[in-house]
N, CA, C and O of each residue as an XYZ file, in Angstrom:
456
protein
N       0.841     -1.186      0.000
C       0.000      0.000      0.000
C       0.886      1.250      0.000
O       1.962      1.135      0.586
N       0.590      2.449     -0.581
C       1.429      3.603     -0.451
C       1.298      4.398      0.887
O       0.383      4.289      1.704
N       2.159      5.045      0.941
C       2.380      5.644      1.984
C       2.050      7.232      1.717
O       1.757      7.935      2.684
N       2.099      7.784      0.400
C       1.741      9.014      0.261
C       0.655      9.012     -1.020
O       0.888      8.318     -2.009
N      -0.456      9.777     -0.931
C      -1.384      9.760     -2.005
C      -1.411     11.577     -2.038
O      -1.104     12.558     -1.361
N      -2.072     11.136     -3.471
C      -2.197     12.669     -3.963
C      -3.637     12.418     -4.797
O      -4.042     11.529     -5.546
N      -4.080     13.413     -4.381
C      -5.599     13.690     -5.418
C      -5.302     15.404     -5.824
O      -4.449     16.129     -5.311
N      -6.543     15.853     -7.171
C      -6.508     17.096     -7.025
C      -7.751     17.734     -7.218
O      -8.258     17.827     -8.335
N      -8.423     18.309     -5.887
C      -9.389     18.720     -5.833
C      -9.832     19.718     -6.623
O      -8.972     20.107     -7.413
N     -10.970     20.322     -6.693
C     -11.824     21.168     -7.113
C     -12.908     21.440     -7.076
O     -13.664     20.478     -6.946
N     -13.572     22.878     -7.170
C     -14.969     23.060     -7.220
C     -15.765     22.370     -7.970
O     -15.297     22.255     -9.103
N     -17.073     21.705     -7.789
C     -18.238     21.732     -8.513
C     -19.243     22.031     -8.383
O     -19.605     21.373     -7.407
N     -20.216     22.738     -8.765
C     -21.284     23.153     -8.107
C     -21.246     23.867     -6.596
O     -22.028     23.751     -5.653
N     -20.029     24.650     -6.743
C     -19.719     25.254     -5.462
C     -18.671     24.520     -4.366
O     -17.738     25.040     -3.754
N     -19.060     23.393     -4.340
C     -18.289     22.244     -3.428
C     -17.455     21.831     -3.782
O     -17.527     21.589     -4.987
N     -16.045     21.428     -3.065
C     -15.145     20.654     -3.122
C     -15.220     19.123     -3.583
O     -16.137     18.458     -3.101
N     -14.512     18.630     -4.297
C     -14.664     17.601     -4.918
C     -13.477     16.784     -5.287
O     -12.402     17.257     -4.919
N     -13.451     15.931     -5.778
C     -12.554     15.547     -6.228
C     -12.508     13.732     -7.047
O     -13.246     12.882     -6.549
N     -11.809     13.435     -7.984
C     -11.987     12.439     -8.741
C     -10.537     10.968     -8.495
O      -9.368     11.352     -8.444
N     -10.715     10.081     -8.426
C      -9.578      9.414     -8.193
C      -9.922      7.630     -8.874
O     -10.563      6.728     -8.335
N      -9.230      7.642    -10.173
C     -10.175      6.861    -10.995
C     -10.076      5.559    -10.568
O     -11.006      4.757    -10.650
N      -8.475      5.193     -9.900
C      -7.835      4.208     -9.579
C      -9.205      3.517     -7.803
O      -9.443      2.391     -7.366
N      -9.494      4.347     -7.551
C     -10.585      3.942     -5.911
C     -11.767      4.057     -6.332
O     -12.618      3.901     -5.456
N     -12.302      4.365     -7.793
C     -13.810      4.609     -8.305
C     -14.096      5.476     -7.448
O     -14.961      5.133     -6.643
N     -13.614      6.619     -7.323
C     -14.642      7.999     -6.857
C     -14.264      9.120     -8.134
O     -13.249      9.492     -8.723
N     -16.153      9.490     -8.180
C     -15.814     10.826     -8.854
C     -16.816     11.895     -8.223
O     -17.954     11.750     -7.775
N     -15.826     13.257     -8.369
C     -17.149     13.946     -7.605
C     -17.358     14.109     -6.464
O     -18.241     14.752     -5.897
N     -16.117     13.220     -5.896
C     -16.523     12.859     -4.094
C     -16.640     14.273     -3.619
O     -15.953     15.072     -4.256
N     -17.357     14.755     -2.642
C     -17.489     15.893     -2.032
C     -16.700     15.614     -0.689
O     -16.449     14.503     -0.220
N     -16.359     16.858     -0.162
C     -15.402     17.254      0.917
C     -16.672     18.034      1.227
O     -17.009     18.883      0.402
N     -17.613     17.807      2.592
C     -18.216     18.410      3.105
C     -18.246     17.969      4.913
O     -17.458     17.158      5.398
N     -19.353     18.718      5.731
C     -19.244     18.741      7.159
C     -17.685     19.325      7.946
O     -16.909     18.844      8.772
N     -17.745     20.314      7.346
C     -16.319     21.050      7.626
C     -15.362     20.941      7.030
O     -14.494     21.801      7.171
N     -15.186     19.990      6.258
C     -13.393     19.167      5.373
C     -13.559     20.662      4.282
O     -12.577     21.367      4.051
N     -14.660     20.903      3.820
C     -14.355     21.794      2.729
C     -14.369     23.502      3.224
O     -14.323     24.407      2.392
N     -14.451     23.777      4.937
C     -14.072     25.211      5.070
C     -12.645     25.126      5.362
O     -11.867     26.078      5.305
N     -12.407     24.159      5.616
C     -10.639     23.322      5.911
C      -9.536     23.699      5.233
O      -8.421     24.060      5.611
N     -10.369     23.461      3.425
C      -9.742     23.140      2.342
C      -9.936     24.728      1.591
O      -9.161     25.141      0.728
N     -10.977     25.408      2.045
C     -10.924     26.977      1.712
C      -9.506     27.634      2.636
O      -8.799     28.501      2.122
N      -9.303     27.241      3.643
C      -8.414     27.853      4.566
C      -6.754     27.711      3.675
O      -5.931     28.521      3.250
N      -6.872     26.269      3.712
C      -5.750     25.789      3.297
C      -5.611     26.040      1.411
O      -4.769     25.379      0.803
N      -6.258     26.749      0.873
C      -5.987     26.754     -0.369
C      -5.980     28.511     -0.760
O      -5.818     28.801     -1.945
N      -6.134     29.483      0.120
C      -6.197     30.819      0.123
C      -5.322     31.699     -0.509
O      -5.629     32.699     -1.159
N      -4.028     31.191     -0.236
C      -3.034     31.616     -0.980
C      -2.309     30.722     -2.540
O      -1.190     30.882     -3.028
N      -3.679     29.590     -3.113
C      -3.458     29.416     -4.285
C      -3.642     29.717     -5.101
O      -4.350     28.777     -5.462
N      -3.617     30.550     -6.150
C      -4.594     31.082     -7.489
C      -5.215     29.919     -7.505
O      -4.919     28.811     -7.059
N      -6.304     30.419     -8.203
C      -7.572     29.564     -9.032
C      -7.737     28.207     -8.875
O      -8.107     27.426     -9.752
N      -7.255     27.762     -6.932
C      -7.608     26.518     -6.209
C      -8.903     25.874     -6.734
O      -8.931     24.645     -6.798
N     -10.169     26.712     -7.184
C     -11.162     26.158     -7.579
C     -10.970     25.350     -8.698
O     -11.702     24.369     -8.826
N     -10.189     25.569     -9.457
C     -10.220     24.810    -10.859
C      -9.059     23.736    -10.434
O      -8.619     23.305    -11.500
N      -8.522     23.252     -9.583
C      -7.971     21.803     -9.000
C      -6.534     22.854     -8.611
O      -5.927     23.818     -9.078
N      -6.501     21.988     -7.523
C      -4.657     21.899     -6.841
C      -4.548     20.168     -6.215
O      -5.275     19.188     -6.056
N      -3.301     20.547     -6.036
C      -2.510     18.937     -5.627
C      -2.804     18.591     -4.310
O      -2.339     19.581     -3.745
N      -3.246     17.885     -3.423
C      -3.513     17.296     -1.960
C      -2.652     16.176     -2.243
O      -2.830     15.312     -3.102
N      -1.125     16.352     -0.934
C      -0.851     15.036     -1.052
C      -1.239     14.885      0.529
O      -1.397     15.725      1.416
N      -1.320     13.557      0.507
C      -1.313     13.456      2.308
C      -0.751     11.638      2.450
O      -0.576     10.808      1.558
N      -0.583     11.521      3.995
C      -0.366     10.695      4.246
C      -0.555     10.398      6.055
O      -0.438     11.251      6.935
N      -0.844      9.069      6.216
C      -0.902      8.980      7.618
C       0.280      9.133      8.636
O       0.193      9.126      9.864
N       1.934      9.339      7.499
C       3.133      9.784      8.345
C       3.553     10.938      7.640
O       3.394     11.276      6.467
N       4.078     11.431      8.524
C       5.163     13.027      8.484
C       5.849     12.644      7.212
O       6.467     11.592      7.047
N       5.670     13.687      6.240
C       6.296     13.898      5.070
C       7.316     15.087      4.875
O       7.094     16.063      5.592
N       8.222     15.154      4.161
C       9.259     16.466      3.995
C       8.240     17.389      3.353
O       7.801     17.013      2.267
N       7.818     18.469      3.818
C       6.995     19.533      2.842
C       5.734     19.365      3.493
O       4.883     19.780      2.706
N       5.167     18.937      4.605
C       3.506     18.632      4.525
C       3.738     20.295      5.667
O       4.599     20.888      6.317
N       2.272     20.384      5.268
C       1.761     21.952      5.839
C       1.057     21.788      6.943
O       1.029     22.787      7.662
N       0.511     20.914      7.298
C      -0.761     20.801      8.157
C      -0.747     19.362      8.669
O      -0.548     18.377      7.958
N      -1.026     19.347     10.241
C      -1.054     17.618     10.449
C      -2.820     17.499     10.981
O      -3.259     18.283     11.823
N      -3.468     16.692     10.508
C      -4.806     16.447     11.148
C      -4.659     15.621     12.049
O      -3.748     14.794     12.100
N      -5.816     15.809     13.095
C      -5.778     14.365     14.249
C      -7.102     14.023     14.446
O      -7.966     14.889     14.579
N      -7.352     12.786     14.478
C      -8.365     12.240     14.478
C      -9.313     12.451     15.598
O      -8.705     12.139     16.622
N     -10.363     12.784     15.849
C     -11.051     13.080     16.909
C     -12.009     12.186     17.474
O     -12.240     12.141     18.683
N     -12.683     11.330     16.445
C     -13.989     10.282     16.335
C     -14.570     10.205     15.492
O     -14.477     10.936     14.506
N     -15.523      9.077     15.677
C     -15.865      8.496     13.986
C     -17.408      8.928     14.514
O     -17.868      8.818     15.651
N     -18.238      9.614     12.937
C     -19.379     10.176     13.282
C     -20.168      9.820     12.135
O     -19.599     10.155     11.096
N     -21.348      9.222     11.945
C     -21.631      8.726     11.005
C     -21.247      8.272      9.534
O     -21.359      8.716      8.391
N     -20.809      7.309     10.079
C     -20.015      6.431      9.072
C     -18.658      6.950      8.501
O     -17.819      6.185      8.024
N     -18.474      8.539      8.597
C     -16.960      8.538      8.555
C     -15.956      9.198      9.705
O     -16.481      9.046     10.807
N     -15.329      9.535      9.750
C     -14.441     10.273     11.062
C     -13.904     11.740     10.743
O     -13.607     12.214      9.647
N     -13.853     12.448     12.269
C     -13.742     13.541     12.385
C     -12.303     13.780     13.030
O     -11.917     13.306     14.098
N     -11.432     14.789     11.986
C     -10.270     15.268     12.432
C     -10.477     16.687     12.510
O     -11.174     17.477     11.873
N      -9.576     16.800     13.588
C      -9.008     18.377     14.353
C      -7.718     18.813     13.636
O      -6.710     18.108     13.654
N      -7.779     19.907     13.053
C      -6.853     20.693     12.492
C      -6.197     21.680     13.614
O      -6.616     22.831     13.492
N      -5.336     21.510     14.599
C      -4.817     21.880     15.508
C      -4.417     23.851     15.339
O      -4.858     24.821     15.954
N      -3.361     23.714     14.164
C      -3.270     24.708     13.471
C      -4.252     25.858     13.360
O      -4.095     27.029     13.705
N      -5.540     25.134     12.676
C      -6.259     25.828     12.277
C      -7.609     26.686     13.269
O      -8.241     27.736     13.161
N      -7.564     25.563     14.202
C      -8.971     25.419     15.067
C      -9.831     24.948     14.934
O     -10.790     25.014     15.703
N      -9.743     23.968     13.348
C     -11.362     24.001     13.264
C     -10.909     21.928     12.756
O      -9.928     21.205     12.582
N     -12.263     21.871     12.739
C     -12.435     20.310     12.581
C     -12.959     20.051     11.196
O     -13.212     21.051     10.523
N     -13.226     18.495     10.496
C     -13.672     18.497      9.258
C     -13.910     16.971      9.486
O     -13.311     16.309     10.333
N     -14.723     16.561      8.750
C     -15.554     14.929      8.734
C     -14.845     14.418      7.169
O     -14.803     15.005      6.088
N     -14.514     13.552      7.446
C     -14.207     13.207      5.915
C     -14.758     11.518      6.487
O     -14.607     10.821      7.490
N     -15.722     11.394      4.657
C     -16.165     10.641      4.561
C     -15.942      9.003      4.226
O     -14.910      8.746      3.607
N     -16.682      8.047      4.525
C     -16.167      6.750      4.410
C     -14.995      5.998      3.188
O     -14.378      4.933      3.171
N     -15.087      7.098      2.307
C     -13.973      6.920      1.410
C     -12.902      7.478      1.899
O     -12.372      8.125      0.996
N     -12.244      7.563      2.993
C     -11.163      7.591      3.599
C     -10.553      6.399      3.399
O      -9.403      6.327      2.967
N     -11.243      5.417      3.683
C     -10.609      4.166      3.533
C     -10.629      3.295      2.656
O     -10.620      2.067      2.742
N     -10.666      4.172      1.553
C      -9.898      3.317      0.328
C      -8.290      3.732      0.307
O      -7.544      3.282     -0.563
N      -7.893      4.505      1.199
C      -6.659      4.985      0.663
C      -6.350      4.370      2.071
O      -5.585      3.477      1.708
N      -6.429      4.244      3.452
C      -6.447      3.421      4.341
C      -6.956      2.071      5.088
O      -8.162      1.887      4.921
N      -6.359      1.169      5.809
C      -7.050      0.377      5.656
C      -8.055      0.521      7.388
O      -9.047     -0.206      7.436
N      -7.850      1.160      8.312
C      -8.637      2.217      9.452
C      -7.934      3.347      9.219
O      -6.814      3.516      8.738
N      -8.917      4.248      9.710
C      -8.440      5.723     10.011
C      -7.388      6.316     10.747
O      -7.469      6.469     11.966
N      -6.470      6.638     10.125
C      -4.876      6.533     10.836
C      -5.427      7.611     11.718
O      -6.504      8.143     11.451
N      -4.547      8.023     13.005
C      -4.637      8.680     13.876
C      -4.353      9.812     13.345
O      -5.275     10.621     13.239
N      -3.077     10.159     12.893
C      -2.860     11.812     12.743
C      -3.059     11.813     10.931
O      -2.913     10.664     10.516
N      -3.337     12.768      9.859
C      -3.011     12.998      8.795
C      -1.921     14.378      8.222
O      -2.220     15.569      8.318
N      -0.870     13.933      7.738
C      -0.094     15.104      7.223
C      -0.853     15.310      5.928
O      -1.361     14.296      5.450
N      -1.038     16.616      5.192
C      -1.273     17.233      4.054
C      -0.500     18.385      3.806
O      -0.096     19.103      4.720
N      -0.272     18.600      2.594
C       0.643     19.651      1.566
C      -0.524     19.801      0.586
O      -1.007     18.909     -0.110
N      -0.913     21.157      0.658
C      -1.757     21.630     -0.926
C      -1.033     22.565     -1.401
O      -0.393     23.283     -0.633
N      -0.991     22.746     -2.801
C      -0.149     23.095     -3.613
C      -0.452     23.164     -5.179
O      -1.060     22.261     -5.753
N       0.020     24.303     -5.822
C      -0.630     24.499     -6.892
C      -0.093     23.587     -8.092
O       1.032     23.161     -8.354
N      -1.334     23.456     -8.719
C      -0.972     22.324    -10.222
C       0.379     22.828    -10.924
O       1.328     22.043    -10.943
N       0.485     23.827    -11.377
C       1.424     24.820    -11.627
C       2.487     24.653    -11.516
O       3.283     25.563    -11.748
């Protein structure tokens, strides 16, 4: 299994999203906080709406910006605390296609396509 994944999100219909052909998601939405998360963390990208790079991983990477920590699992998917930030975000049961449980902490780096 890898140790670092990368997707690259974007708006649709207002919402965060994102496609990953290899886990059959398209479209997946980043909502219940993950996507005021991902407004925070993408502020200083140009034109984040039209896709940037998310890599993350459940260990400390050279370059990651942000570490999430897991807080509890809340209908059907789990809720991490952005320490940094203050604020929390639910990401949904497709977490675990890229894990096999919900690792405790998450590192992420967003970053422009560019």
């Amino acid at each position: 299994m890898n140790s670092l994944f990368v997707i690259a999100p974007y708006k649709y219909l207002g919402m965060w999203v994102f496609d990953d052909e290899k886990a059959g998601l398209v479209q997946e939405p980043f909502v219940g906080g993950a996507d005021l998360v991902i407004d925070r963390l993408t502020k200083d990208i140009p034109n984040a709406e039209k896709g940037f790079r998310m890599i993350f991983s459940a260990n400390p990477f050279p370059g990651h910006t942000i570490m999430l920590t897991w807080r509890r699992s809340d209908l059907g998917g789990n809720v991490y605390y952005a320490p940094a930030l203050k604020m929390e975000g639910w990401l949904c049961p497709a977490l675990l296609k890229y894990f096999e449980k919900p690792p405790e902490s998450l590192y992420v780096k967003c970053e422009s396509l560019g």
